[in-house]
C-alpha positions as CSV (number, residue, x, y, z in Angstrom):
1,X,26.5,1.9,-11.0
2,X,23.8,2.3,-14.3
3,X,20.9,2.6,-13.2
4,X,20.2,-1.3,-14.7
5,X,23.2,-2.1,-12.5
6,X,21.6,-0.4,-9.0
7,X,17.9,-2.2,-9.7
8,X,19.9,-5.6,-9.7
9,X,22.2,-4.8,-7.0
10,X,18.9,-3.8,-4.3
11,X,17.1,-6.7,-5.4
12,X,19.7,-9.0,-5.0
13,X,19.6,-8.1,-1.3
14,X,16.0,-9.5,-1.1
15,X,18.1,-13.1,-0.3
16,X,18.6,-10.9,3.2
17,X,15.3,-11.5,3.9
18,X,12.9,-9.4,6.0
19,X,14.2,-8.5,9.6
20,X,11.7,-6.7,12.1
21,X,13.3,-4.3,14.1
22,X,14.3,-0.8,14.4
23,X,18.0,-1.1,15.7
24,X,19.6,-2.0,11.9
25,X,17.7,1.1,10.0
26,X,18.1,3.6,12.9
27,X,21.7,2.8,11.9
28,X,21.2,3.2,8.6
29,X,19.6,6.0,8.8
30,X,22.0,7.5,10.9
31,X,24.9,6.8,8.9
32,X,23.5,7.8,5.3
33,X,22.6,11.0,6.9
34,X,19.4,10.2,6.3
35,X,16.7,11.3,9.1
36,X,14.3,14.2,8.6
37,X,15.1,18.0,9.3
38,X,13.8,19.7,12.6
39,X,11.7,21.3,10.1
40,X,10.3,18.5,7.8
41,X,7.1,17.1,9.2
42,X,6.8,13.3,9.2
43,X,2.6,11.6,8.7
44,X,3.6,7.4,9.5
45,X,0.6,5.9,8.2
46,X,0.0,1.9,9.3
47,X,-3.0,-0.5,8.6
48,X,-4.3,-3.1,7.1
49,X,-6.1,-2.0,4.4
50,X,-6.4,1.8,3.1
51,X,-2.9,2.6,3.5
52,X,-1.6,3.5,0.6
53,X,-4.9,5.2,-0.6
54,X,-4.9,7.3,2.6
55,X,-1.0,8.5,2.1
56,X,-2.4,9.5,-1.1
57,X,-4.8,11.3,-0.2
58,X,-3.1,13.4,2.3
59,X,-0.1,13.6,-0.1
60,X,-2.4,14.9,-2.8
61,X,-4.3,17.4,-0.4
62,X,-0.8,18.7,1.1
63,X,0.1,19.6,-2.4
64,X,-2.8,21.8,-3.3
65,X,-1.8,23.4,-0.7
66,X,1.6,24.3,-1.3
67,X,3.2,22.2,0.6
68,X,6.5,20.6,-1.2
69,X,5.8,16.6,-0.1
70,X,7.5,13.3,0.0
71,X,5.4,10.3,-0.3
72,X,7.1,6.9,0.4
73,X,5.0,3.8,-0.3
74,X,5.6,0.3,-0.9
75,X,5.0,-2.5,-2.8
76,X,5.1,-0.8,-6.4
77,X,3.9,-2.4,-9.1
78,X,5.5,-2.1,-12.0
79,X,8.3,0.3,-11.3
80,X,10.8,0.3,-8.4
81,X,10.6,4.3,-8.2
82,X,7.2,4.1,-7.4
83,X,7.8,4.0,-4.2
84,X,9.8,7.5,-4.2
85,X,7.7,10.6,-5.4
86,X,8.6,14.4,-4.5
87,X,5.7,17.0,-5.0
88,X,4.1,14.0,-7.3
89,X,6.7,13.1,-9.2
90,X,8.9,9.6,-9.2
91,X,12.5,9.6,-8.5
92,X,14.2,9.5,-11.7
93,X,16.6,6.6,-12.9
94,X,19.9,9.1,-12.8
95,X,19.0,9.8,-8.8
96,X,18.2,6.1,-8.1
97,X,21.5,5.0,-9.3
98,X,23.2,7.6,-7.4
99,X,21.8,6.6,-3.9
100,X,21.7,3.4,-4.4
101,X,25.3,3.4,-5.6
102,X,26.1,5.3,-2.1
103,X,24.1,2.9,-0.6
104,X,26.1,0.2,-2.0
105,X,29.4,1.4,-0.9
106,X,28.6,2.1,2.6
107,X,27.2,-1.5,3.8
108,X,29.7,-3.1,1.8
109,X,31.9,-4.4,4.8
110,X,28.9,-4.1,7.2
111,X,29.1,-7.8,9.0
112,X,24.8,-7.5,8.8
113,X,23.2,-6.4,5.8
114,X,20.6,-4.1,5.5
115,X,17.5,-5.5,3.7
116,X,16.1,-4.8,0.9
117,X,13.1,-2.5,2.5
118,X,16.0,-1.0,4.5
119,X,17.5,0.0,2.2
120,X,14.7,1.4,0.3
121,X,13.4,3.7,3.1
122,X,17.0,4.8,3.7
123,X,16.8,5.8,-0.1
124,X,13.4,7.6,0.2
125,X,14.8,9.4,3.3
126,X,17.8,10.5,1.9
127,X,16.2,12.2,-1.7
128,X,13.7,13.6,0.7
129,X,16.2,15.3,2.7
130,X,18.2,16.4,-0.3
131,X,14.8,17.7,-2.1
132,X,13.9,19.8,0.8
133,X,10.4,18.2,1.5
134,X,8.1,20.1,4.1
135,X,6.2,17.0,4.4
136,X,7.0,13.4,4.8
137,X,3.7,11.1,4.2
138,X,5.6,7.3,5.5
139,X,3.8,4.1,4.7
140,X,4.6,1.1,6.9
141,X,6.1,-1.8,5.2
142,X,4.5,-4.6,7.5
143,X,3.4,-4.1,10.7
144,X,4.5,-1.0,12.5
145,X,5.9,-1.7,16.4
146,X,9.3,-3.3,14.2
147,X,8.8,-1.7,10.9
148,X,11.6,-0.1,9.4
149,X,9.7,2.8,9.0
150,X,9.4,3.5,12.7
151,X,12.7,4.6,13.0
152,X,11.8,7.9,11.3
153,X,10.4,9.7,14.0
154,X,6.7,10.8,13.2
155,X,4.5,14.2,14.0
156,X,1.6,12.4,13.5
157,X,0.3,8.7,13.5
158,X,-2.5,7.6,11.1
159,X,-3.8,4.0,11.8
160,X,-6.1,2.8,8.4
161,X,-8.8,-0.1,9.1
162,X,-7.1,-2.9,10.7
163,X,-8.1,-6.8,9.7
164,X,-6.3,-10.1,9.8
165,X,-2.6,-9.8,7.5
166,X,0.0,-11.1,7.7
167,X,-0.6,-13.3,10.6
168,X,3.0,-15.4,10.2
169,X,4.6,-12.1,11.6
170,X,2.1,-10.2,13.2
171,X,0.3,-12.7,14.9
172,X,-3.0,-15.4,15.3
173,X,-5.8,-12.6,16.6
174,X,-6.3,-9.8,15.5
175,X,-5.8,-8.1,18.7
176,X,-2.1,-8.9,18.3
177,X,-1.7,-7.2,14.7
178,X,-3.5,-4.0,16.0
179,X,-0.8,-4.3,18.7
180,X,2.0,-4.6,16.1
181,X,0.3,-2.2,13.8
182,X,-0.8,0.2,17.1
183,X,3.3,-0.2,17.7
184,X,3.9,2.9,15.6
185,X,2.5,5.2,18.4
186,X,4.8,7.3,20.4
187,X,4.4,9.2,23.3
188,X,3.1,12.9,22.9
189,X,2.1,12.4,19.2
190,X,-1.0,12.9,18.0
191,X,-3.1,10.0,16.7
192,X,-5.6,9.3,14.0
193,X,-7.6,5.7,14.1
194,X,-10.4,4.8,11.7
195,X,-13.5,3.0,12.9
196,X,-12.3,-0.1,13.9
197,X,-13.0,-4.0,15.0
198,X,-13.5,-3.5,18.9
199,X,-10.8,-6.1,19.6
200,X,-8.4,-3.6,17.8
201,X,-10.0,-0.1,19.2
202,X,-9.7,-1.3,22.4
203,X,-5.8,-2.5,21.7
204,X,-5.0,1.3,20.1
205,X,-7.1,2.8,22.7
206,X,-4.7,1.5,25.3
207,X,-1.7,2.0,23.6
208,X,-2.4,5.4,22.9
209,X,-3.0,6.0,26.2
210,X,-0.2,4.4,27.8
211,X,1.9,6.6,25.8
212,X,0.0,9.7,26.7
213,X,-0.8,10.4,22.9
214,X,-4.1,11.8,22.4
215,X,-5.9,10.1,20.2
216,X,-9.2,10.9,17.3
217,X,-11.1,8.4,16.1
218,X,-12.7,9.6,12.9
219,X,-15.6,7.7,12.4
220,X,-17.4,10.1,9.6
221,X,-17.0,10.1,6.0
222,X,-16.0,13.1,4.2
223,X,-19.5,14.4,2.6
224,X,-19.3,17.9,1.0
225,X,-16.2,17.6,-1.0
226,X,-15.8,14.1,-4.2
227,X,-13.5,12.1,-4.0
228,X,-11.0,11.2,-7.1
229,X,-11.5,7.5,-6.1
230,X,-13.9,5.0,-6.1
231,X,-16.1,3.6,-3.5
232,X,-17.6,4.9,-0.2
233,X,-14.8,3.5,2.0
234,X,-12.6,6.5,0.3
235,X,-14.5,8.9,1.7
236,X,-13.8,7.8,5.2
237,X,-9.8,7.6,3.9
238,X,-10.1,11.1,2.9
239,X,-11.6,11.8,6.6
240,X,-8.3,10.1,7.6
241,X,-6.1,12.1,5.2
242,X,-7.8,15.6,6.5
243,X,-7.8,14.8,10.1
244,X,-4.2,13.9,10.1
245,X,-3.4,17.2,8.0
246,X,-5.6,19.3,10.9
247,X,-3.6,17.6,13.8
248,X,-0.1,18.5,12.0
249,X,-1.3,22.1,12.0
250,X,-1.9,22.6,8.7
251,X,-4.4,25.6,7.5
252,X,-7.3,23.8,5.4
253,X,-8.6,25.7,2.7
254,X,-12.0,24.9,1.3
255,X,-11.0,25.3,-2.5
256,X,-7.3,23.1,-1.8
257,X,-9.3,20.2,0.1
258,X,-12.1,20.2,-3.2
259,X,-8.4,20.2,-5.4
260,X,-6.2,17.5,-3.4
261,X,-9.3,15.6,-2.8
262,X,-10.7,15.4,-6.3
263,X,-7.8,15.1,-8.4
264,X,-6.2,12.4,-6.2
265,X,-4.4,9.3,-8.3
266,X,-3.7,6.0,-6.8
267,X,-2.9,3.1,-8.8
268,X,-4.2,-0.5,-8.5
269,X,-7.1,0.9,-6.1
270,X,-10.3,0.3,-8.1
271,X,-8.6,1.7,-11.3
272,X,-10.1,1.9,-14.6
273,X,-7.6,1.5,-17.1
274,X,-9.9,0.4,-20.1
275,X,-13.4,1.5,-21.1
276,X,-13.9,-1.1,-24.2
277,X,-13.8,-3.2,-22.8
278,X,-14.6,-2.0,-18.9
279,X,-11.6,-2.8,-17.2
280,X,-10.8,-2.1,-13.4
281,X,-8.0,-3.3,-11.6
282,X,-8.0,-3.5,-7.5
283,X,-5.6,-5.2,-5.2
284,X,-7.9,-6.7,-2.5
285,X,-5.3,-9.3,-0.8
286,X,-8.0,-10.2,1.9
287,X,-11.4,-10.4,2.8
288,X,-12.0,-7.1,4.4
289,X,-10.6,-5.9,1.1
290,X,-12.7,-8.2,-1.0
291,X,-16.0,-7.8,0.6
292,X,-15.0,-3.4,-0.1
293,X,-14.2,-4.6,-3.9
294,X,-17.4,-6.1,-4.4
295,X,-19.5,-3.1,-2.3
296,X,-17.8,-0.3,-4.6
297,X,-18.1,-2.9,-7.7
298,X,-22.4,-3.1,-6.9
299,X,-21.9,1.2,-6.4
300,X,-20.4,1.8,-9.2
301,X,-21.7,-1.0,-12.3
302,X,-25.2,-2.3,-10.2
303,X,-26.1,-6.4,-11.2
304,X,-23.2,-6.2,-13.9
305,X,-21.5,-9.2,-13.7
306,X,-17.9,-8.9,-14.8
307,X,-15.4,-11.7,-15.8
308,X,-13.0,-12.1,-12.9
309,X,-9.0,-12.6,-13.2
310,X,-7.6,-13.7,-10.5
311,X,-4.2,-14.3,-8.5
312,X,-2.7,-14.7,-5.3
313,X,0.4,-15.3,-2.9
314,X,0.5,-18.3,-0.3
315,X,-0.6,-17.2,3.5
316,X,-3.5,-15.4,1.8
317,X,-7.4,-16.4,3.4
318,X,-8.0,-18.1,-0.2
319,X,-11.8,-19.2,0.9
320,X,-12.7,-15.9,2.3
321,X,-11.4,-13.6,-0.5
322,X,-13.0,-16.0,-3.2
323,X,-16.1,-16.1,-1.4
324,X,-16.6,-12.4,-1.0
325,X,-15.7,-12.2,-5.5
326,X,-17.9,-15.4,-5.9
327,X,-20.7,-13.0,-5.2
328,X,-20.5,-10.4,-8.6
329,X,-18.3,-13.0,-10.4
330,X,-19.7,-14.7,-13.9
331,X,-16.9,-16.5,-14.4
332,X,-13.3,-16.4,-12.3
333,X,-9.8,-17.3,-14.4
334,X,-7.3,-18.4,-12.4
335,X,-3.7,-17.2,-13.1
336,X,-0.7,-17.7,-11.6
337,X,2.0,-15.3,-10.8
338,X,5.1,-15.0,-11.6
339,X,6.5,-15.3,-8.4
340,X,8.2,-18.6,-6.2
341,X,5.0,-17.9,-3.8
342,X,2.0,-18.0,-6.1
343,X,-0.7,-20.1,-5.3
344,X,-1.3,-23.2,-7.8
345,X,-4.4,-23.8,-9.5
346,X,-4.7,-27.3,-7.2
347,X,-5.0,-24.2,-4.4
348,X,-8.2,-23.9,-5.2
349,X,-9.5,-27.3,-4.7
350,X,-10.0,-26.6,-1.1
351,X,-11.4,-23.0,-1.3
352,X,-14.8,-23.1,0.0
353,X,-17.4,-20.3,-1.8
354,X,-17.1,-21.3,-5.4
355,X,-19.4,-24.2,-5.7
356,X,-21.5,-22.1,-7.9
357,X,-19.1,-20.2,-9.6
358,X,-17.6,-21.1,-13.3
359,X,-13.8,-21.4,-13.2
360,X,-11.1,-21.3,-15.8
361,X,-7.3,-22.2,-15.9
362,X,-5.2,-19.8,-17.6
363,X,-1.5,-20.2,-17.9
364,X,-0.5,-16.5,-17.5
365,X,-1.9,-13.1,-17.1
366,X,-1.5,-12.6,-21.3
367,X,-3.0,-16.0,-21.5
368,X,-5.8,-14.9,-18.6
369,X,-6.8,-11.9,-20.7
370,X,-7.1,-13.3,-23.9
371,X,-9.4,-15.8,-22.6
372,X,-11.6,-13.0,-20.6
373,X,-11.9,-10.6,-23.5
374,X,-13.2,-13.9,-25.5
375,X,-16.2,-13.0,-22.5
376,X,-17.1,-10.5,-24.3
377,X,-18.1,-8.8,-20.8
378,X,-16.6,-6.3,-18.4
379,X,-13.4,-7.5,-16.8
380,X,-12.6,-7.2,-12.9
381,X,-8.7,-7.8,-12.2
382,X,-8.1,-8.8,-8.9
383,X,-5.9,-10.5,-5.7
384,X,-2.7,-9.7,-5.4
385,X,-0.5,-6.5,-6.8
386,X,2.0,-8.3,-8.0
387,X,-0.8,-10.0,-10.4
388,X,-1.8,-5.7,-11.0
389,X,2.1,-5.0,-11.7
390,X,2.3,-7.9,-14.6
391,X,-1.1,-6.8,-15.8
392,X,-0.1,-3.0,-16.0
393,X,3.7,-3.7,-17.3
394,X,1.9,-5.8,-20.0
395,X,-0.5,-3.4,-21.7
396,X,2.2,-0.8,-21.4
397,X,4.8,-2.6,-22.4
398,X,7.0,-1.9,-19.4
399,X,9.9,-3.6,-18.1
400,X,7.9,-5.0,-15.0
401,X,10.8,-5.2,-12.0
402,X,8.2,-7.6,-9.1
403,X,9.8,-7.9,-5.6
404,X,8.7,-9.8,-2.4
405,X,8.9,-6.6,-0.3
């Protein structure tokens, strides 16, 4: 296959659907050669919010160190091979058509396809195999105890703040997500917890113990080295990233830590991608991410009130995210996205929080812009990343490929 051909083959298996469980990719894995050396070492990062931003972190930290790595990561936002990088750099389009194309041929005849994020992570696993990583730094797809990503076994277990998510899969308290997220521990392997909710300590405390896995709960921000990204709440990601990094066994150097720490990139978390006018771009999905947004917004820009963009999926908490953004908003544009499970404008009717809050209709994201640079104020894009991916394919002109998963 081309590599146009591959990108519309994988995302035509996104009509498979998403399937929790570990028995299909084991066997995946398995049979695209796929699993980890005895000498690659595996970091499985789960969460709710922070994830991403904390495999970054210890991806970019590894790296000044020496350390050849592979981060896997999902969603992207604009490009598929986002989710693939070796030592930093993204999978090119000639690779991703050649394991795809494999990938292709092998579950052909199988009588239960693999999904989508199956196949994805068999992909990431196999490059990384081929590429010789030293370090594997895994980001859970959704949850963790079922999560595709748990079939790879892990060295070390990194849990990220955990909050209410996907509750249709995960479950109605939030003790029950930190048990699904918590699911990712294994006996015997080290693991790292943020601060956390006590319903959801007291879930990973037990789970760590049950399977005899010591566990650290860092609950200090890093303070003596910056931090390439915004807001406090990094710092306590990077204290994440380090701790994880000291439990694999890894030799910290004071100038590397400064390096990996500092010149850290991670898209779609409080990014700036314009100065005239200011323009930052976050993907807070939820209120624990929302009510961050708005603390690193007051940190970084004090009383400035920007214009707000935003967009959002169904199952979201609408009233609490809009509610947290109400707070620094001057005005909020609605947008929707382009995507079967974007909320309507009619959504909004019933969000609580915005009785004081001017809001405008806009038809599109290139509609939603126009009308917030008529503002003539700073702009604040926010809500979902699939809203980020149109936003970033559209001022670079990308091809912008969305998916579900």
């Amino acid at each position: 296959m081309t590599y146009s051909e591959a990108i519309e083959w994988i995302y035509s298996t996104q009509n498979f659907g998403i399937k929790l469980g570990l028995d299909a990719p084991a066997e995946l894995l398995a049979q695209f050669l796929a699993y980890p050396t005895r000498r690659t070492k595996v970091i499985h990062v789960a969460g709710t919010n922070g994830k991403g931003s904390t495999c970054a972190l210890i991806d970019s930290v590894a790296r000044a160190h020496g350390l050849r790595t592979g981060l896997f990561t999902s969603p992207h936002l604009v490009d598929f091979r986002e989710r693939f990088r070796v030592h930093g750099e993204m999978i090119t389009e000639e690779e991703t058509a050649k394991y795809l194309t494999e990938l292709r041929d092998l579950v052909s005849d199988w009588e239960h396809h693999p999904t989508f994020f199956e196949i994805a992570l068999a992909l990431g696993m196999k490059f990384f195999r081929d590429k010789q990583v030293e370090l594997i730094v895994l980001e859970t797809g959704m949850g963790g105890r079922l999560d595709a990503t748990t079939a790879v076994p892990a060295d070390v277990c990194v849990l990220t703040p955990i909050a209410m998510d996907h509750a249709q899969w995960l479950g109605q308290t939030l003790a029950e997500i930190a048990g699904e997220k918590a699911g990712i521990i294994v006996s015997d392997v080290p693991v790292i917890s943020a601060k956390q909710d006590k319903a959801a300590a007291r879930v990973i405390a037990e789970t760590a113990n049950k399977n005899r896995a010591d566990l650290t709960v860092v609950s200090e921000p890093v303070e003596v080295y910056g931090v390439g990204l915004h807001g406090a709440h990094q710092r306590e990601n990077a204290a994440l990233a380090l701790e994880s990094l000291h439990q694999l066994g890894a030799e910290l150097r004071y100038d590397s830590v400064k390096d990996g720490l500092a010149n850290v990139q991670w898209a779609g978390r409080f990014e700036v991608t314009s100065e005239t006018p200011l323009t930052v771009i976050d993907g807070a999905h939820n209120p624990h991410a929302a009510g961050i947004l708005v603390k690193t917004w007051k940190e970084q820009y004090g009383d400035d009130k920007p214009v707000i963009i935003f967009g959002a999926i169904e199952s979201k908490d609408l009233s609490g995210v809009l509610d947290c953004l109400a707070e620094i908003a001057e005005k909020i544009i609605f947008t929707p996205i382009n995507s079967p499970r974007t909320i309507q404008f009619s959504d909004l009717e019933s969000a609580s929080g915005l009785e004081n809050t001017d809001l405008l209709r806009s038809s599109d994201i290139k509609d939603a812009l126009s009308i917030a640079l008529d503002e003539n104020t700073s702009i604040l894009i926010t809500g979902s990343l699939y809203l980020l991916g149109e936003y970033k394919a559209l001022i670079t002109s990308d091809k912008h490929h969305p998916t579900s998963q």
